[in-house]
Structures are given as structure tokens and as C-alpha cells.
C-alpha positions in Angstrom: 0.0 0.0 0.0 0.9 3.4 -0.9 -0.5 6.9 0.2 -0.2 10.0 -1.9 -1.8 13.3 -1.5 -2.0 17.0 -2.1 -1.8 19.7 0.2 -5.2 21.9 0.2 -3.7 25.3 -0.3 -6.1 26.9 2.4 -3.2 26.5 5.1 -5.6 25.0 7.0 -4.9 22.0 9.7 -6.0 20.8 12.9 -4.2 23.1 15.6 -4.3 20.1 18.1 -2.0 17.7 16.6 -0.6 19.5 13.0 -2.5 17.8 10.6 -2.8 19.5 7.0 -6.0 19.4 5.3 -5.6 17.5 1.9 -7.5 18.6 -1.0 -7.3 15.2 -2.7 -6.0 12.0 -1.7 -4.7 8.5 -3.7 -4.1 5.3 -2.3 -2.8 2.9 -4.0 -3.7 -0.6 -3.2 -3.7 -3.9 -4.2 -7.2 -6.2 -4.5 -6.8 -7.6 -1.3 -5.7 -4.3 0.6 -8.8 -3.0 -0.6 -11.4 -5.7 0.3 -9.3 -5.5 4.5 -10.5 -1.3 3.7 -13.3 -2.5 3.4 -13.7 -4.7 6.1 -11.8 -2.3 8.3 -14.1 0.9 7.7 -16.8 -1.0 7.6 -15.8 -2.3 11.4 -15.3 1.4 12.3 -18.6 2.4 11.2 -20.1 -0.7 13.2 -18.1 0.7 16.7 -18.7 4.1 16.2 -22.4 2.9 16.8 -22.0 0.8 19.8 -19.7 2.7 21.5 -20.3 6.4 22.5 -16.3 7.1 23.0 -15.2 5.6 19.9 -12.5 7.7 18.6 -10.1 6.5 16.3 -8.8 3.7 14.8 -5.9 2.6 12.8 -5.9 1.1 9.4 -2.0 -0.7 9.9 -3.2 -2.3 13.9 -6.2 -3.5 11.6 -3.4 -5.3 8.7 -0.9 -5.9 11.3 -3.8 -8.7 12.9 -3.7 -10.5 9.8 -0.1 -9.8 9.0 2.0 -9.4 11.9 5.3 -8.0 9.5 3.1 -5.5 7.9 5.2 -2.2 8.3 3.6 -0.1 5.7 2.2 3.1 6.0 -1.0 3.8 8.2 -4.6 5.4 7.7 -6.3 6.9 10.6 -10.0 7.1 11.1 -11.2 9.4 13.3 -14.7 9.8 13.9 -16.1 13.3 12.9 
């Protein structure tokens, strides 16, 4: 998996942790990586209904359950 994006010009980011807004974003994944996205934001939808406090989740813990040497790069879901 790769991720590539492109800065929103704005300047705007999240003032608690840094984040810059992205005006677009490409991932680049193989069949299977997208069918565990699936599953995985699927899963993430599911929790942020059950549990109140749901915050975040990462897309690499997700991987790293099926694959424990996955050391690729990471997608966070945060709920809005």
C-alpha cells in the first residue's frame, strides 16, 4: 500500500495535533488491501455505533492482525 496526497492550499490544519488538510487524496492498493478497507471501515462504522467514546482507529493495527510483519504506512479514522 501506498499513500499519496495534495496539500489543500487553504493552510488549514487541525491546531491540536498539526494535521494539514488534503484537497485530494490517492491510495494505491492492491485487490486484497482493498477488500481489508473494506472490512476495516466498515468495522469502524459498526463501533462508532455501539460505543459512544469511539475515537479513532488505525488502518495498519487492523493489517498488522492478519499480517504481523506488515510495516507499511497507516490510515487513521477518526470519527467526525
Amino acid at each position: 500500500m501506498e499513500l499519496f496526497g495534495t496539500p489543500n492550499t487553504s493552510g488549514r490544519f487541525r491546531a491540536d495535533d498539526g494535521v494539514g488538510r488534503l484537497s485530494e487524496a490517492t491510495l494505491h492498493l492492491s485487490a486484497s488491501e482493498m477488500l481489508k478497507l473494506s472490512e476495516f471501515l466498515a468495522k469502524c462504522a459498526r463501533e462508532t455505533r455501539e460505543f459512544d467514546l469511539w475515537d479513532h482507529e488505525h488502518f495498519a493495527d487492523f493489517l498488522r492482525l492478519s499480517d504481523n510483519a506488515y510495516d507499511g504506512p497507516d490510515l487513521i479514522v477518526h470519527v467526525a
